[in-house]
C-alpha positions in Angstrom: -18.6 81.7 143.4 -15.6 80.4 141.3 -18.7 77.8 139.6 -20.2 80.5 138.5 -17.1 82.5 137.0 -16.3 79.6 135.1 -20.1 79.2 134.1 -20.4 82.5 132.7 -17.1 81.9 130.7 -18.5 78.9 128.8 -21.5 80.5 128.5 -19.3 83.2 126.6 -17.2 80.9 124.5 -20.1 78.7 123.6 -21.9 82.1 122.6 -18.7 83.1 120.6 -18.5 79.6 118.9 -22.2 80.1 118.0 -21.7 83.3 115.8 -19.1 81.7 113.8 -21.1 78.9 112.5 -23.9 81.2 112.0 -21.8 83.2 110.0 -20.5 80.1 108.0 -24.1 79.1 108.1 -25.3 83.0 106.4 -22.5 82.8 103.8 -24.2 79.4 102.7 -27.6 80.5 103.1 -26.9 83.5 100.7 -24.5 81.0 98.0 -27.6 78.7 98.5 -29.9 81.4 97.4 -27.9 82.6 94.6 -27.2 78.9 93.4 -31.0 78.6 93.2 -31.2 81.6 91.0 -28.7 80.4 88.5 -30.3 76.7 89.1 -29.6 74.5 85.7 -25.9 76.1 85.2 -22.6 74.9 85.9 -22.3 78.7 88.3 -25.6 77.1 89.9 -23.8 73.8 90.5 -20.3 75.7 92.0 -22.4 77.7 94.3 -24.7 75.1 95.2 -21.4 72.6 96.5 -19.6 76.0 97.9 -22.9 76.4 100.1 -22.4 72.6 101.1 -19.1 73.3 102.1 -19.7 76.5 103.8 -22.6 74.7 105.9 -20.7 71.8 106.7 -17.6 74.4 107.5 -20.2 75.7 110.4 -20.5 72.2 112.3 -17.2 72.0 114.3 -17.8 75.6 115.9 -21.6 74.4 116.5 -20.0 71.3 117.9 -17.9 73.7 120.2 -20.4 75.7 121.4 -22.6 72.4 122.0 -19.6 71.1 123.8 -19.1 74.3 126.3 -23.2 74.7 126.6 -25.8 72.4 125.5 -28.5 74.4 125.0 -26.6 75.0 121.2 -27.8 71.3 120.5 -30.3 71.6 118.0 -27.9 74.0 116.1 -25.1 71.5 115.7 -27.9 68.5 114.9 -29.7 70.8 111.9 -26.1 71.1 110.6 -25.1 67.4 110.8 -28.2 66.6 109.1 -26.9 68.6 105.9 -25.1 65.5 105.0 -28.6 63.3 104.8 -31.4 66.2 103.9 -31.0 69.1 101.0 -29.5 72.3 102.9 -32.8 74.0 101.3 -34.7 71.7 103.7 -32.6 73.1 106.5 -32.5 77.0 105.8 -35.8 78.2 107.7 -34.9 76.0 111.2 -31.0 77.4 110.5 -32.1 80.8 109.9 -34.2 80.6 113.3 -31.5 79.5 115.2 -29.3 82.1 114.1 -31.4 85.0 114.8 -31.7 83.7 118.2 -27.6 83.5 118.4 -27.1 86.5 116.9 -29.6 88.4 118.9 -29.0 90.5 122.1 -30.1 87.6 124.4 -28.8 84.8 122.7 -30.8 82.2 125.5 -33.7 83.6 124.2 -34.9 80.5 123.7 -33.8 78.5 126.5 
């Protein structure tokens, strides 16, 4: 009985840990899209490395999430590839993810 306690707790701090990347992971999406807007500018360049920043801000809670549950794998690997692929590459699979974490049933998916 104690397993599952504890279970349920990590499920809950991975789930925690989840939203807070996806929230870093929003506030770049949204610099990203404005950066795009104002593409060719040195505003467009600021917002473009401030989403960078803010995405790569989201990986340590993703890693902690992925540390306390596993099944929030594939959100800390889209992040880690921000480093090696354009984050505009990244936004629909990020997006996806986040909507499953920030849903009601965040194991939607599992």
């Amino acid at each position: 009985m104690a397993g599952i306690a504890l279970s349920a707790c990590g499920n809950g701090k991975a789930i925690a840990q989840a939203k807070i990347a996806c929230d870093r992971i929003d506030h770049s999406i949204r610099d990203l899209q404005r950066a795009t807007a104002k593409e060719g500018t040195p505003e467009g360049a600021i917002l473009k490395a401030k989403a960078q920043s803010e995405l790569l801000s989201a990986l340590a809670p993703a890693a902690a999430a992925t540390s306390a549950d596993g099944s929030f794998n594939a959100l800390m690997t889209t992040i880690s590839e921000a480093g090696r692929v354009p984050e505009a590459l990244l936004v629909d699979a990020l997006a996806a993810q986040c909507k499953v974490v920030q849903s009601n049933t965040p194991y939607l998916a599992s």
